[in-house]
TIMARFI-502586 format. One line per 8 residues: number of its first residue (from 1); for each residue x negated, z, y of C-alpha. Coordinates in pm, whole numbers, plus 50000, padded with zeros to 5 digits. Layout:
NUM = X,Z,Y | ...
***
This chain:
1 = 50000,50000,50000 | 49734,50064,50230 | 49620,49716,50216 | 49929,49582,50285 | 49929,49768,50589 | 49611,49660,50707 | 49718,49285,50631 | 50022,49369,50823
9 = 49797,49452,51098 | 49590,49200,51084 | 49865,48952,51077 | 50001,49088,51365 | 49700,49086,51595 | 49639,48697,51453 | 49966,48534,51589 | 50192,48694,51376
17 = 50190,48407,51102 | 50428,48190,51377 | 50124,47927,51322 | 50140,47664,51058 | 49788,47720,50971 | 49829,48103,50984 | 50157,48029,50782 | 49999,47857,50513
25 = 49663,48089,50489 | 49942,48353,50478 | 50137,48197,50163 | 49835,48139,50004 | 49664,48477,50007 | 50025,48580,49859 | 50041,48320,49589 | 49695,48445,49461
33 = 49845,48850,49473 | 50087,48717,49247 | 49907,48496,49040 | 49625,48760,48968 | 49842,49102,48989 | 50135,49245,48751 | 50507,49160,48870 | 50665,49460,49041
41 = 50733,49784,48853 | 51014,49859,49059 | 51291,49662,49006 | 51454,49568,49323 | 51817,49539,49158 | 52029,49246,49082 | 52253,49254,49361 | 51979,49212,49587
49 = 51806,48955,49371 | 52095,48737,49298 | 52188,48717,49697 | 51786,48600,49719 | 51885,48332,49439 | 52243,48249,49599 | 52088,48186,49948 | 51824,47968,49820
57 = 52034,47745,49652 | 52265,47744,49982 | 52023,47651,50177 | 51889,47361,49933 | 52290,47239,49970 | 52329,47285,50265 | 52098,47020,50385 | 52185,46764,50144
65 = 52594,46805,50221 | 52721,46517,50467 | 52752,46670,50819 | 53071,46734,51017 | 53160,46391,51238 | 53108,46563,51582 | 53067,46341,51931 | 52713,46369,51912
73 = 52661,46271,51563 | 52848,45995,51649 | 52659,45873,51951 | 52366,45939,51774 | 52413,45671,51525 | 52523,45437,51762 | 52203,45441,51869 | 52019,45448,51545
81 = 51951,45783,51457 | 52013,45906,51110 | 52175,46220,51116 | 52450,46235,50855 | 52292,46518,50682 | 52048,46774,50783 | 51809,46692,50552 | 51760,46285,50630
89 = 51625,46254,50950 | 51327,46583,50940 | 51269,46720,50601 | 50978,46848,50676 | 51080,47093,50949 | 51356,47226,50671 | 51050,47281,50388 | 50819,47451,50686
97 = 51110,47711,50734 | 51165,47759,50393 | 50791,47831,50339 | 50819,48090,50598 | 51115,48243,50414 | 50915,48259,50088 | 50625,48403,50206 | 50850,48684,50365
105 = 50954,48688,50015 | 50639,48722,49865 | 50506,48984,50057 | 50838,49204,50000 | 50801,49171,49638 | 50464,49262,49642 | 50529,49578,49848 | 50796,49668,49617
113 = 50516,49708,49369 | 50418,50043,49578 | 50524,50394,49404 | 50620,50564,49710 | 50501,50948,49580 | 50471,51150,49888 | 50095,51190,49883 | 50048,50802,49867
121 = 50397,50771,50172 | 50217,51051,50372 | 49891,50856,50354 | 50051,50491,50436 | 50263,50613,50706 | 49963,50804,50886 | 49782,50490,50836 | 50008,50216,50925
129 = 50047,50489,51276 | 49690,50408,51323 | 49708,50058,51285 | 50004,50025,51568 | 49840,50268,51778 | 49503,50040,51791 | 49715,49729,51845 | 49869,49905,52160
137 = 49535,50045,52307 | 49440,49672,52272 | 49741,49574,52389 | 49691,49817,52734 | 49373,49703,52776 | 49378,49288,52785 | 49647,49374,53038 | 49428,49523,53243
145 = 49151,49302,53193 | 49389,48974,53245 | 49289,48886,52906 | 49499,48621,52704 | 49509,48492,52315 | 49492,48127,52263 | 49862,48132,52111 | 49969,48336,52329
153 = 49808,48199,52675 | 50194,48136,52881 | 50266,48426,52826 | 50289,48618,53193 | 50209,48984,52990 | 49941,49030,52715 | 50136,48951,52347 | 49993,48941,52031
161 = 50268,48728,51920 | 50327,48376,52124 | 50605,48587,52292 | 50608,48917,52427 | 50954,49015,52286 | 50765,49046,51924 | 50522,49251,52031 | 50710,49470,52205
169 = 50940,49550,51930 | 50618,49610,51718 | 50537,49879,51972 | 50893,50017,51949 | 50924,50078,51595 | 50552,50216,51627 | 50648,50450,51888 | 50930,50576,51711
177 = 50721,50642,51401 | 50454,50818,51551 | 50709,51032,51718 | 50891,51100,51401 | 50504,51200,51228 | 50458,51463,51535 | 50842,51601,51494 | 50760,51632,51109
185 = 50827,52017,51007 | 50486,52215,50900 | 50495,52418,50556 | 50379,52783,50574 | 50349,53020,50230 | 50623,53327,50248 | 50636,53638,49994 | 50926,53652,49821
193 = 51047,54017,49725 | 51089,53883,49332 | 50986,53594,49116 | 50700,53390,49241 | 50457,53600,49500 | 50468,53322,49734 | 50696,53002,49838 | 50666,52753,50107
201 = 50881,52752,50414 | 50936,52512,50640 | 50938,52599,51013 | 50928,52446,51339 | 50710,52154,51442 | 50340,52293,51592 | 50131,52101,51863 | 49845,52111,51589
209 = 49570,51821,51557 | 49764,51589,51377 | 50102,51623,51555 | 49903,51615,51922 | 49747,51312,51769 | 50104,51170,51673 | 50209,51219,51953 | 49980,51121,52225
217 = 50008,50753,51964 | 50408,50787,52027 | 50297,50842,52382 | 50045,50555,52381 | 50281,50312,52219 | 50557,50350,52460 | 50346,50245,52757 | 50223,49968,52574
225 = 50611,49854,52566 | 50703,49937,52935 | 50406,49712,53008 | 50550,49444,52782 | 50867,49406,53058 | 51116,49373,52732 | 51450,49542,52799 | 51573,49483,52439
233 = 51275,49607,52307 | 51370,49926,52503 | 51709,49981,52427 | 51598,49943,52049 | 51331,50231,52092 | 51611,50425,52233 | 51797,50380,51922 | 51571,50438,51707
241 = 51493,50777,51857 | 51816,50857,51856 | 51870,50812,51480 | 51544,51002,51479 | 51647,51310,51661 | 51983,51304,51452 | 51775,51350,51156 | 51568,51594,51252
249 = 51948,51776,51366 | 52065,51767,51009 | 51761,51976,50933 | 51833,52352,50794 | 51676,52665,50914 | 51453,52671,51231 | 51486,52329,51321 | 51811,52299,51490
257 = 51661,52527,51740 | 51360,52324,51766 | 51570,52028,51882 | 51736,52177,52141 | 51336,52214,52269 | 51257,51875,52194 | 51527,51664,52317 | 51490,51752,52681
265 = 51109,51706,52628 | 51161,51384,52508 | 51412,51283,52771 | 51138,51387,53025 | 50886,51182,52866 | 51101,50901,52900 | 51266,50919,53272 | 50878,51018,53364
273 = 50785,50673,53248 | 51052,50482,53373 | 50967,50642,53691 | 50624,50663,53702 | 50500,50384,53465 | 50772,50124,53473 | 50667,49928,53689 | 50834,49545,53601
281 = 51006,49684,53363 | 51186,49931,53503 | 51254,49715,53801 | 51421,49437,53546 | 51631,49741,53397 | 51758,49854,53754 | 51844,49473,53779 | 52020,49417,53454
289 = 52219,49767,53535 | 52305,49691,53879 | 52370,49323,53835 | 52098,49190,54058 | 51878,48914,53964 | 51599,49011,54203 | 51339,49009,53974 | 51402,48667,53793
297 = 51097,48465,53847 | 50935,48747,53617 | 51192,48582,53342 | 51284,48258,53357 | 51585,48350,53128 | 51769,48586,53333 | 52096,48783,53162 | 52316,48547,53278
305 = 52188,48226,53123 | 52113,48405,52829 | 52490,48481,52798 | 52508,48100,52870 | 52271,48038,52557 | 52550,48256,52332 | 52832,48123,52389 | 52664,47747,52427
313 = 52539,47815,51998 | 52896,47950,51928 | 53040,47626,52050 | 52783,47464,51795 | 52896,47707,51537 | 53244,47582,51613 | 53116,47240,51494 | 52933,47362,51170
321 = 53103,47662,51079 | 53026,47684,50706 | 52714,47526,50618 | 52534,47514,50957 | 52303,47271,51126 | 51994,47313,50866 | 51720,47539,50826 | 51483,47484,51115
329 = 51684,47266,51290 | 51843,47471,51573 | 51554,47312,51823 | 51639,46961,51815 | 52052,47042,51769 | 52078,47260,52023 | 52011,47021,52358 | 52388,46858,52274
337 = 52540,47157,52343 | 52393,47347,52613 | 52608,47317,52946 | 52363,47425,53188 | 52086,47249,53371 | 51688,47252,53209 | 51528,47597,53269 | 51167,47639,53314
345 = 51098,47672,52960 | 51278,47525,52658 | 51555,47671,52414 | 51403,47706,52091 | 51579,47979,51944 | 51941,48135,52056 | 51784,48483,52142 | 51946,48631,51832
353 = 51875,48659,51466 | 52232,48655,51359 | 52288,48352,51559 | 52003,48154,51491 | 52085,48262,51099 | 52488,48176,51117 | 52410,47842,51333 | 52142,47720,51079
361 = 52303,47853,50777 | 52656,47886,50845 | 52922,48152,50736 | 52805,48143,50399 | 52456,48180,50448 | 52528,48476,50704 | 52774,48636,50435 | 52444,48614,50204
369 = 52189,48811,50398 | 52451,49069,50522 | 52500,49119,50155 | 52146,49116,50005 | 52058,49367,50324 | 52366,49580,50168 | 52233,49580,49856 | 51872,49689,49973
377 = 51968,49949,50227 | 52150,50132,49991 | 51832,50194,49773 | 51759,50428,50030 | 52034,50683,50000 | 51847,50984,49909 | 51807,51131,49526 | 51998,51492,49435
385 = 51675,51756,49491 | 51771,52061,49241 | 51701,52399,49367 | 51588,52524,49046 | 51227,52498,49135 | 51143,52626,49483 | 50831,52437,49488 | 50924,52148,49373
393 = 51251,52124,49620 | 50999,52198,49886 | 50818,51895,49789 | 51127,51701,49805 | 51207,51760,50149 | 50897,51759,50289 | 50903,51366,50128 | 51234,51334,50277
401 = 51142,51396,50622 | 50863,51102,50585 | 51134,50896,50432 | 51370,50989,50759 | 51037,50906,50996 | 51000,50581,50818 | 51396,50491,50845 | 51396,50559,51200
409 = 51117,50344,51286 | 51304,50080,51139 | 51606,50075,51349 | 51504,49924,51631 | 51385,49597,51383 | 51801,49601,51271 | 51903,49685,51664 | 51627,49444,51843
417 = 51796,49126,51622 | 52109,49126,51798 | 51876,49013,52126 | 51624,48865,51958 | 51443,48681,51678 | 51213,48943,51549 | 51345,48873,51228 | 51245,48500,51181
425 = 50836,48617,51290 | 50653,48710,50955 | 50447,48965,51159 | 50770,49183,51316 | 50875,49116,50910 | 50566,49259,50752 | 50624,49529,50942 | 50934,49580,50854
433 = 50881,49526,50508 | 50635,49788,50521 | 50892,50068,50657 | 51167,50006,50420 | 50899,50061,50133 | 50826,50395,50293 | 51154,50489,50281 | 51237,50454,49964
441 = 51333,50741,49759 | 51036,50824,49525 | 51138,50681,49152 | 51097,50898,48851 | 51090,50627,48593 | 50923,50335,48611 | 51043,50011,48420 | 50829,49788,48231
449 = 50896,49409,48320 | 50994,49196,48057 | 50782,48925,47943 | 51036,48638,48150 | 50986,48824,48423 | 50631,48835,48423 | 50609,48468,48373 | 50806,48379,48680
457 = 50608,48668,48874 | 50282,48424,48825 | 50455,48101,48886 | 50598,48182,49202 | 50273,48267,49246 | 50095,47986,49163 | 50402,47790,49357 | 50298,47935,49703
465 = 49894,47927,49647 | 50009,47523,49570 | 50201,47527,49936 | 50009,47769,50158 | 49706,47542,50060 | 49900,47238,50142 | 50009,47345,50435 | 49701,47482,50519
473 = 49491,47122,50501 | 49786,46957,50687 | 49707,47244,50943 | 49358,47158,50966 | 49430,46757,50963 | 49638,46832,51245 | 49918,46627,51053 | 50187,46492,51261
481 = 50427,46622,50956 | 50420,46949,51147 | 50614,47066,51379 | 50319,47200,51564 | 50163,46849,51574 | 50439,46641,51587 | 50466,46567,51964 | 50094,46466,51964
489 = 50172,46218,51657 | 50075,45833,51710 | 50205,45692,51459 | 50546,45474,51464 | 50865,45551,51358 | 50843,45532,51024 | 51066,45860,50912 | 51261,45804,51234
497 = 51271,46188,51364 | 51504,46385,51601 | 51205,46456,51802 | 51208,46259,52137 | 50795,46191,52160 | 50755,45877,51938 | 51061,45719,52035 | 50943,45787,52435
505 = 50564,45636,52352 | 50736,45372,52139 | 50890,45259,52533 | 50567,45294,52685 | 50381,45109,52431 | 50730,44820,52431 | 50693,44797,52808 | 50627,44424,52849
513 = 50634,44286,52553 | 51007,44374,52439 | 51228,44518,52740 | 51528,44581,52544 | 51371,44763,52267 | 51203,44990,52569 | 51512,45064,52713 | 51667,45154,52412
521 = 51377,45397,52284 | 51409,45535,52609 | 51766,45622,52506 | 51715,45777,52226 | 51449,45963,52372 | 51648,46132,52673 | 51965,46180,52417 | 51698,46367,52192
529 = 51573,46550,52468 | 51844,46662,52724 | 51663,46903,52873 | 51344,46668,52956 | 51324,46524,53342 | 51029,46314,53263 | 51192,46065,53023 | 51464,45957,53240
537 = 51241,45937,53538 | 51000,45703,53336 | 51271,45516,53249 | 51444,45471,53578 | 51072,45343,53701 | 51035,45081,53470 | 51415,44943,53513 | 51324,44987,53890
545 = 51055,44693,53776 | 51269,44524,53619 | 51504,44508,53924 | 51790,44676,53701 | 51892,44894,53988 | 52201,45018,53894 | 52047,45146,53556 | 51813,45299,53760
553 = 52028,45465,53982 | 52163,45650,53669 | 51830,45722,53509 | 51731,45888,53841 | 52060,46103,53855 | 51967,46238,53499 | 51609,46273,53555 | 51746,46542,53892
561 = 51993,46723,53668 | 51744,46795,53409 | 51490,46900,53657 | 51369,47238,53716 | 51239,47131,54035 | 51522,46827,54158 | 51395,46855,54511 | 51023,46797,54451
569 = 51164,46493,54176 | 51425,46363,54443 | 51142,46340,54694 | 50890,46145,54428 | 51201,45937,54362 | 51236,45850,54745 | 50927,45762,54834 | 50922,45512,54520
577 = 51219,45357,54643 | 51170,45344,54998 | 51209,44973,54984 | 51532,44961,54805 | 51830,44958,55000 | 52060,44977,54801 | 51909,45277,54559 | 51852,45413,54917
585 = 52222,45430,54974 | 52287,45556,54615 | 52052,45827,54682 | 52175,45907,55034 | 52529,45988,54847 | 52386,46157,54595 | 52169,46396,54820 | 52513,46446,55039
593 = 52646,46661,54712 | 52356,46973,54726 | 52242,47097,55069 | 51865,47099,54951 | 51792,46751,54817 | 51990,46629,55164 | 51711,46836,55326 | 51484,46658,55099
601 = 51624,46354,55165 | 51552,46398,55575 | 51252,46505,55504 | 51129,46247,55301 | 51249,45981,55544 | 51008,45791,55750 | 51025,45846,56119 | 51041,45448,56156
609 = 51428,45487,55980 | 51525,45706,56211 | 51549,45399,56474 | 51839,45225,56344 | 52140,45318,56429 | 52355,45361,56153 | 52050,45604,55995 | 52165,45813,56323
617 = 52485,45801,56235 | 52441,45956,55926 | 52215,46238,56126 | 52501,46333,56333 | 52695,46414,56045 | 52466,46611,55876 | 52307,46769,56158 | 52496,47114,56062
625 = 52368,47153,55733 | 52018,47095,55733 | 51759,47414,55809 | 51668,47517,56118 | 51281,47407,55994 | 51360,47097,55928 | 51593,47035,56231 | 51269,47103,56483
633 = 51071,46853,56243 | 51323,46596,56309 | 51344,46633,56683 | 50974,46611,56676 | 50973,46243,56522 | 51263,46180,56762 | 51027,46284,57052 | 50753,46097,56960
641 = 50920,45801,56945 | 51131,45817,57253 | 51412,45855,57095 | 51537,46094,57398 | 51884,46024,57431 | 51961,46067,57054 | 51764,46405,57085 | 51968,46526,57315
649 = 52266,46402,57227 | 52190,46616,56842 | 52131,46912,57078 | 52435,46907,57291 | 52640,46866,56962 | 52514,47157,56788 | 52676,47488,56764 | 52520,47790,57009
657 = 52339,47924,56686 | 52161,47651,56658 | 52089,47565,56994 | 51884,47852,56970 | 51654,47764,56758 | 51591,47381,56900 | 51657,47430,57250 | 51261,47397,57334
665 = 51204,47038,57150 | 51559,46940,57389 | 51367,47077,57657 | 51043,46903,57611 | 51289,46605,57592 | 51399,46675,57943 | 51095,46699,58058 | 51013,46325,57853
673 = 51305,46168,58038 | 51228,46282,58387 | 51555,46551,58372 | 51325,46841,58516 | 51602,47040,58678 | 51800,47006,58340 | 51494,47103,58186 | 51407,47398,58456
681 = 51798,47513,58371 | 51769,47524,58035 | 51468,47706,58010 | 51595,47981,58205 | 51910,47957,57997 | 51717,48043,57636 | 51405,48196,57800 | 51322,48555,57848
689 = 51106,48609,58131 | 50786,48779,58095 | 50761,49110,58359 | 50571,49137,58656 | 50332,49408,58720 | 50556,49734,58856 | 50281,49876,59054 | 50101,49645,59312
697 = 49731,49606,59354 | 49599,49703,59637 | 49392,49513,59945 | 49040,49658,59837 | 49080,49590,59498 | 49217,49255,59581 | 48941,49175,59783 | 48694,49309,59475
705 = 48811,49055,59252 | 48861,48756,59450 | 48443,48839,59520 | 48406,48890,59141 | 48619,48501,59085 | 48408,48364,59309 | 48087,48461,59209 | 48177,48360,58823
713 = 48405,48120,58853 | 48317,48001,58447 | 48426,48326,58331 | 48821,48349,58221 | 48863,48715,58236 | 48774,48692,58612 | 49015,48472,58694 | 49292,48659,58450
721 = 49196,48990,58638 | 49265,48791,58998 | 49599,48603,58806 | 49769,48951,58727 | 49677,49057,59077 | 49819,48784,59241 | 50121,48827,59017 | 50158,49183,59138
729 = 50196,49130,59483 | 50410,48815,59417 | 50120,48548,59611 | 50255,48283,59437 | 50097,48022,59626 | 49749,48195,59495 | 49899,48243,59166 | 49933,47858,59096
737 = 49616,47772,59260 | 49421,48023,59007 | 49644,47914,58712 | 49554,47582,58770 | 49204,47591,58770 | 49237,47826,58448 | 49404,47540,58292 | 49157,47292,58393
745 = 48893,47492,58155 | 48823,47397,57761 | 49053,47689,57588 | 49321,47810,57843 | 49507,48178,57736 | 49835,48007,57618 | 50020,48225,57891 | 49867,48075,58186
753 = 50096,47840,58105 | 50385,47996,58217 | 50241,48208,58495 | 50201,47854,58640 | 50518,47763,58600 | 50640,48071,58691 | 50442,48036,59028 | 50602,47688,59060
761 = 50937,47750,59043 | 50937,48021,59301 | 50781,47786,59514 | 51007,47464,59474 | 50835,47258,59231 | 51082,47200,59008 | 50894,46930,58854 | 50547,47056,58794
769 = 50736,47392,58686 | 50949,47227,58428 | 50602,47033,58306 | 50436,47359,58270 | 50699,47540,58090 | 50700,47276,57862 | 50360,47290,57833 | 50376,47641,57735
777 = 50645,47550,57487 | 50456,47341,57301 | 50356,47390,56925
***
């Protein structure tokens, strides 16, 4: 057992087996276990085993029984795909998930091989604590350092696993574990007045070595999940310290008492964490409480679209209620049924075991595992301990309240699979594997395996050292077979998948030799991929060359739907069409429909356009709804073209908000046209004046610095010193004289700008004031 929990380990901190090459290594270390070892000694029942035979033959029907006619089945073929089973178009996806599922297998049968006694339990469990406790002081520690696996290098927070989720809940169940070790009741030796001089009695959990150990791991492990940001992963620690604290209530004598102590202590620990040590994570849990999504670039998949991934797979349950879209096939299915617009990242799973199991497999398939996982949870029920020997009923619970340790740390797999997929990663599965086996209920008798059995112990074996080792090579070869190699795969269509890459380098490579063909590759690429912006946006470039504009038109429009980024696209798009005009009027109707790609759209727009007069048509109308930012960058172009009259007539038409915030480009404009009292007027409209000095300087002083001007007249803070002195005794005639030769030098104080203004208007030059103010006004 204790190498199975160091290969648990170890698969965890290499990927977590989600790797075909790590899959394959995986299956074949397996296949040689049982090709060189025993079969199991410990039968694991028939119930169980016949649901393990029932769902394997489901699954091998499943994917040979004719699919239900939906829409999308049916536009598929029109196009050429074959999809009227699962099995036709991809088999090998279906035989790489299967593999998966049988080296889960494998390593489940093997563990059932383990006697649990409670020496050998004690040992694993304080072992396998160990092993989790190391992966989350690793864990802690590449997050601090920024460090980042190769699998794992998008994700935003160190994992282990390719995603965080999986790691998380490895750190949850480890928590709870090493929590349930430091909770676990000490035995002391009491004298008993007859019979036997001395008898153990169990008594309240110390703070010795090994439970300060235990629990500074517990400890350890839980900041290791707060700094994984997973909210699920949370709410299934919770749980499982819940069922851990009930269990430790059931206990007899002192330890009731003992968890009235520990239950606030353990509250503590927790709100002192979420306070003190949250960080992202307990900002994403205020946000999922309150209903806020302030916090969503941190997660691309907020709470609400994941609600729109559930009910988008129920709707594809709907369509394949009984025997489900396939093993492994949920990735390439799923695009025809999601309603909302491309996210930054793509759907591969549904963010739920039970879905992902029920959409692949169907109701029977579902009705399967809920049965075999029956069947196997109810080994654990707990054997009758007779009181008739003190010591050995002392022994017995002691084991028991390992077994309840183990049990608890295993919740938060069962609870974590409602919101995620930890069940379908052979790492989170190892682990579980290795709980339920320390839970089990120490077996009295063992049972000799019958010579059948024994025989189909070593072919299975054999069976998976035959496919790890295939896989493996194919692995190595990079083989476009795989899944993880298939979008890098050159060759033709010669097994004509449901992945979109060879049909989309099929159009690339069809360009100019067969347009048709290209076009209709390109088809079956975007209805393949309906999440993907680049294939429509290829497309709609090359029937732009072919001067198939309304196709275009419509290959654009996609390519901004599926877009995670339509404004940066629709801008691309523009400027490759600037020469169209009628894809420029398309476009111009489309961006009237969202507020940001029309500000896109006027941004994009050469300033040359904005000359005709039906393009200022359209401006008028959709003055009102662009931002102020961009409003100022259009009255710039306007400006600079001497476009006056339809800058001012924008300004005039504008609500008093926004008047505000353009009112010095339409006063610049003014200025342009020769309007300088307009311009004068509605500067002191919008402006606010600066203050003079409240306490005038007097003569002496007056006369000091007018010496001290003179004699420098190169330096600026002279002059500034004589400006505010002028200012305070209101010379404005002096005033604009010494502004003006401050503005004559290379880097004028931006003010002096409208000090001279300022002097010119209060001596009736409306014109050069106006001038100056604008000066000052400009950017």
């Amino acid at each position: 057992m204790v190498a199975l929990v160091f290969g648990t380990g170890l698969l965890i901190a290499l990927g977590g087996g989600t790797h075909p090459f790590s899959l394959g290594l995986l299956a074949l270390v397996l296949g040689l276990a049982m090709a060189l070892t025993r079969s199991t000694a410990v039968p694991i029942g028939k119930g169980p085993g016949l649901c393990w035979c029932a769902l394997i033959a489901w699954i091998l029907l499943a994917l040979c029984w004719p699919a239900t006619a939906v829409d999308w089945r049916l536009e598929a073929e029109t196009l050429g795909l074959p999809v009227g089973t699962s099995l036709s178009p991809q088999p090998w996806v279906t035989l790489e998930a299967l593999l998966g599922f049988l080296a889960g297998s494998a390593f489940f049968l093997l563990a059932q091989a383990f006697v649990p006694d409670s020496g050998a339990r004690r040992h694993a469990m304080h072992w396998l604590a160990v092993v989790l406790v190391l992966l989350g002081a690793g864990a802690i520690l590449a997050g601090y350092q920024g460090w980042r696996l190769p699998w794992a290098d998008q994700v935003h927070v160190f994992s282990w696993f390719p995603n965080r989720n999986q790691t998380a809940l490895t750190f949850a169940c480890g928590s709870v574990l090493c929590f349930g070790l430091a909770l676990m009741p000490r035995a002391q030796l009491r004298r008993k007045s007859r019979g036997a001089p001395f008898a153990p009695k169990h008594v309240a959990p110390v703070f010795d070595l090994a439970s300060s150990s235990a629990f500074i791991g517990g400890v350890l492990l839980l900041y290791a999940l707060f700094q994984s940001l997973s909210r699920g992963a949370l709410l299934a620690w919770s749980c499982g310290m819940l069922v851990l604290l009930l269990f430790r209530a059931r206990e007899k004598s002192h330890n009731r008492t003992v968890l009235l102590r520990f239950a606030p202590a353990l509250a503590l620990l927790l709100f002192s964490f979420f306070v003190f040590a949250g960080g992202a994570s307990r900002d994403r849990m205020i946000d999922a409480i309150t209903g806020h999504t302030l916090h969503a670039e941190d997660d691309p998949l907020t709470t609400d679209f994941r609600w729109q991934i559930y009910t988008d797979t129920v709707a594809m349950i709907a369509d394949h209620p009984v025997t489900g879209i396939g093993l492994g096939q949920f990735h390439y299915i799923f695009p025809h049924y999601r309603s909302l617009p491309a996210p930054p990242v793509s759907i591969l799973h549904p963010e739920s075991d039970w879905l992902w199991w029920w959409s692949e497999l169907g109701f029977v398939g579902v009705a399967l595992i809920i049965l075999g996982l029956t069947f196997l949870l109810l080994r654990l029920r707990s054997p009758i301990v007779s009181s008739h020997d003190s010591l050995l009923c002392s022994e017995a619970i002691r084991d028991r309240n390992y077994r309840h340790a183990a049990m608890a740390a295993l919740v938060p797999f069962f609870i974590h699979s409602l919101v995620d997929v930890g069940a379908h990663r052979l790492g989170t599965v190892a682990l579980a594997i290795c709980l339920y086996t320390l839970a089990l209920p120490q077996t009295q008798i063992l049972l000799r395996p019958r010579a059948r059995t024994r025989k189909l112990w070593r072919a299975g074996g054999l069976t998976l050292v035959l496919l790890g080792s295939g896989l493996a090579v194919l692995a190595a070869r990079k083989s476009p077979s795989l899944t993880a190699y298939a979008p890098s795969a050159q060759e033709p269509l010669t097994s004509a998948p449901l992945q979109w890459q060879p049909y989309f380098r099929a159009a690339l490579q069809t360009f100019s030799n067969d347009p048709d063909m290209a076009v209709r590759h390109f088809q079956r690429a975007r209805f393949l991929q309906a999440d993907n912006a680049e294939i429509p946006y290829v497309e709609g470039l090359f029937l732009l060359n072919r001067q198939r504009d309304d196709a275009a038109f419509e290959a654009f429009h996609s390519a901004i739907t599926r877009s995670h980024e339509p404004t940066e696209l629709f801008r691309q798009i523009l400027r490759r069409t600037a020469t169209q005009a009628s894809l420029q009027v398309r476009l111009y109707r489309l961006a009237q429909s969202d507020n940001a790609l029309l500000a896109t759209y006027w941004s994009a727009l050469p300033g040359t356009m904005l000359e005709d007069p039906h393009r200022l048509d359209q401006l008028y109308s959709d003055w009102p709804n662009l931002p102020p930012a961009l409003r100022g960058t259009i009255l710039n172009q306007l400006q600079r073209r001497s476009l006056i009259q339809p800058l001012l007539e924008l300004f005039q038409s504008s609500p008093p908000a926004i008047q505000r915030e353009i009112w010095p480009q339409a006063m610049r404009a003014q200025v342009a046209a020769g309007q300088h009292e307009e311009a004068l007027a509605l500067f002191n409209q919008w402006v606010a004046h600066k203050p003079l000095p409240e306490v005038p300087v007097a003569e002496e002083k007056l006369r000091t610095l007018q010496a001290n001007a003179l004699m420098h007249p190169d330096d600026p803070a002279a002059s500034l010193r004589l400006l505010q002195a002028y200012l305070s005794r209101k010379m404005w005639e002096d005033t604009r004289r010494i502004a003006e030769r401050i503005c004559e030098t290379p880097e004028p104080p931006r003010d002096t700008h409208y000090w001279l203004g300022r002097a010119l208007s209060e001596t009736g030059h409306s014109r050069e004031a106006a001038r100056a103010y604008a000066e000052w006004l400009a950017p």
